[in-house]
C-alpha positions as CSV (number, residue, x, y, z in Angstrom):
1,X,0.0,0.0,0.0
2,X,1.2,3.3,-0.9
3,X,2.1,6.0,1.6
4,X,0.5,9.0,1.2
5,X,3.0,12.0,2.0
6,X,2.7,14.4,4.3
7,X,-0.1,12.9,6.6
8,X,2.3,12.2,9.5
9,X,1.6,10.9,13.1
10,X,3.3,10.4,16.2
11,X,3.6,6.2,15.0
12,X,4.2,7.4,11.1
13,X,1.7,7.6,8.4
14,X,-1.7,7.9,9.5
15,X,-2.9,6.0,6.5
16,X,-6.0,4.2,9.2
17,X,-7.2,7.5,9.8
18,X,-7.5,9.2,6.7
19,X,-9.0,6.1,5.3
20,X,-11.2,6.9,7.9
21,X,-11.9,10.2,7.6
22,X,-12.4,9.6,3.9
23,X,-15.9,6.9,4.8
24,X,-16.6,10.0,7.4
25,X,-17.0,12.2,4.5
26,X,-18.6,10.4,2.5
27,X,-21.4,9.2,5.3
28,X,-22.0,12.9,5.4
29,X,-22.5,13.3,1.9
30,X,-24.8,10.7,1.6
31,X,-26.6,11.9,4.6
32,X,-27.1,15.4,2.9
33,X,-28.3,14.5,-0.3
34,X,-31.0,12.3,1.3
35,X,-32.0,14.8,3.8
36,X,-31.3,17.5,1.7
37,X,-28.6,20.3,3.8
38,X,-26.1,22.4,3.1
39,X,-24.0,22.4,5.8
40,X,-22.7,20.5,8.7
41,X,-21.5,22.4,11.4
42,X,-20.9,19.7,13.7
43,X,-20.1,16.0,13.6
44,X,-19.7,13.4,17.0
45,X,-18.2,10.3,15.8
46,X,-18.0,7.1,18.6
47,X,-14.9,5.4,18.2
48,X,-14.1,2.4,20.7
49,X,-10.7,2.6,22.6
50,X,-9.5,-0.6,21.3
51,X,-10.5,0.1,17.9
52,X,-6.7,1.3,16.7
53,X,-7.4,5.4,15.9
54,X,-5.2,8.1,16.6
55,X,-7.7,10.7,17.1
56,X,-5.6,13.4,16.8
57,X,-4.4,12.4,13.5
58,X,-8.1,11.5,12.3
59,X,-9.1,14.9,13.7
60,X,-6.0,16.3,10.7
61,X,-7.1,13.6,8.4
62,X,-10.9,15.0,8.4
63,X,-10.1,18.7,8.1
64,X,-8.2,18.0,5.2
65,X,-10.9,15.8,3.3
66,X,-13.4,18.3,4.3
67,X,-12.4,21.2,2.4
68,X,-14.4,22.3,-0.3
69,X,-17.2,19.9,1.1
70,X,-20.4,20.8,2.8
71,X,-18.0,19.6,5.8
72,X,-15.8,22.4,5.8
73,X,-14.8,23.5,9.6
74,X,-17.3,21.6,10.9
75,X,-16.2,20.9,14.1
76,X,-15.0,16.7,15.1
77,X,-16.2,15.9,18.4
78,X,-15.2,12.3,19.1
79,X,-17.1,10.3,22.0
80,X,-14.0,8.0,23.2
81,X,-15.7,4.1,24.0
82,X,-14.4,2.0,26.9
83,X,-12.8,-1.8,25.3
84,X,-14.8,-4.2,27.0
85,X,-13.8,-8.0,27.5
86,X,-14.9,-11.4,28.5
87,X,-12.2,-13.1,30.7
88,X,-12.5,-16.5,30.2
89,X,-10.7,-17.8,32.9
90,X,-13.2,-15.8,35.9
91,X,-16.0,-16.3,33.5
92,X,-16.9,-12.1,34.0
93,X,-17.3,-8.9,31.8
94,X,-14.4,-6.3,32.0
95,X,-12.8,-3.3,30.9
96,X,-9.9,-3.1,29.3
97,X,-7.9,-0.6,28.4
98,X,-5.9,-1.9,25.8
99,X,-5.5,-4.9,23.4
100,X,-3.4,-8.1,25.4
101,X,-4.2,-6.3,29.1
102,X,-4.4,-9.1,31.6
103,X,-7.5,-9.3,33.8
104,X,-8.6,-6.5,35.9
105,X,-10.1,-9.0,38.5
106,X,-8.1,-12.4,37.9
107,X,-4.9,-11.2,36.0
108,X,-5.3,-13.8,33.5
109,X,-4.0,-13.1,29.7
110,X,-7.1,-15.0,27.9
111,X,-9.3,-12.4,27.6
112,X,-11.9,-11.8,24.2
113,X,-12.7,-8.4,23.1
114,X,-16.7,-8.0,23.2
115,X,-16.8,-4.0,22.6
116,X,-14.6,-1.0,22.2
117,X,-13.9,-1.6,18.6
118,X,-16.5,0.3,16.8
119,X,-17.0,3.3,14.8
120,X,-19.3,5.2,13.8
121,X,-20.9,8.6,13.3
122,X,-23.2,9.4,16.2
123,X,-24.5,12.4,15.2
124,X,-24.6,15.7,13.1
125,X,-25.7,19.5,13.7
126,X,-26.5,20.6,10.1
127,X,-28.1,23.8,8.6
């Protein structure tokens, strides 16, 4: 996959995000046309902790897919989800924080992600 210059994050090319902020855009879009506005002003997006996005690179990737769209300086509010596991060793629901965190409650390593992985756009202010 080709990098795309000049689209830099902390861990290198934020490729993920602009992706991202690329099917944001185009969401919107779609959204407008069918519900017929002009302009969005606002747009809260619900991305899951454990889903793998640099917000502060998404929030660069999104103003620069934005311009010239009915998106332009609308402002990104993103709605951070907690990771949520199942810990199969002490059979219970738990939050993790990150991706291979042991157990909160047993310290065991064999836990499956149930939730914190999703995306998607919440909600919009529009005129």
């Amino acid at each position: 996959m080709p990098l795309q210059e000049g689209v830099e994050s902390g861990n290198g090319f934020a490729m993920h995000e602009m992706s991202i902020a690329e099917s944001v855009l185009q969401i919107i879009e779609d959204k407008a046309r069918t519900d017929g506005y002009a302009r969005v002003r606002t747009v809260w997006l619900e991305i899951g902790k454990l889903a793998g996005v640099e917000t502060e690179s998404l929030r660069f990737c999104f103003d620069a897919v934005a311009r010239d769209s009915i998106a332009e300086d609308a402002r990104l509010e993103i709605i951070e989800t907690a990771g949520q596991g199942w810990c199969m060793v002490c059979a219970r629901n738990v939050t993790v924080a990150a991706r291979y965190e042991p157990c909160p409650i047993c310290g065991s390593a064999q836990i499956e992600v149930t939730g914190g992985e999703e995306m998607r756009v919440k909600e919009l202010e529009v005129e």
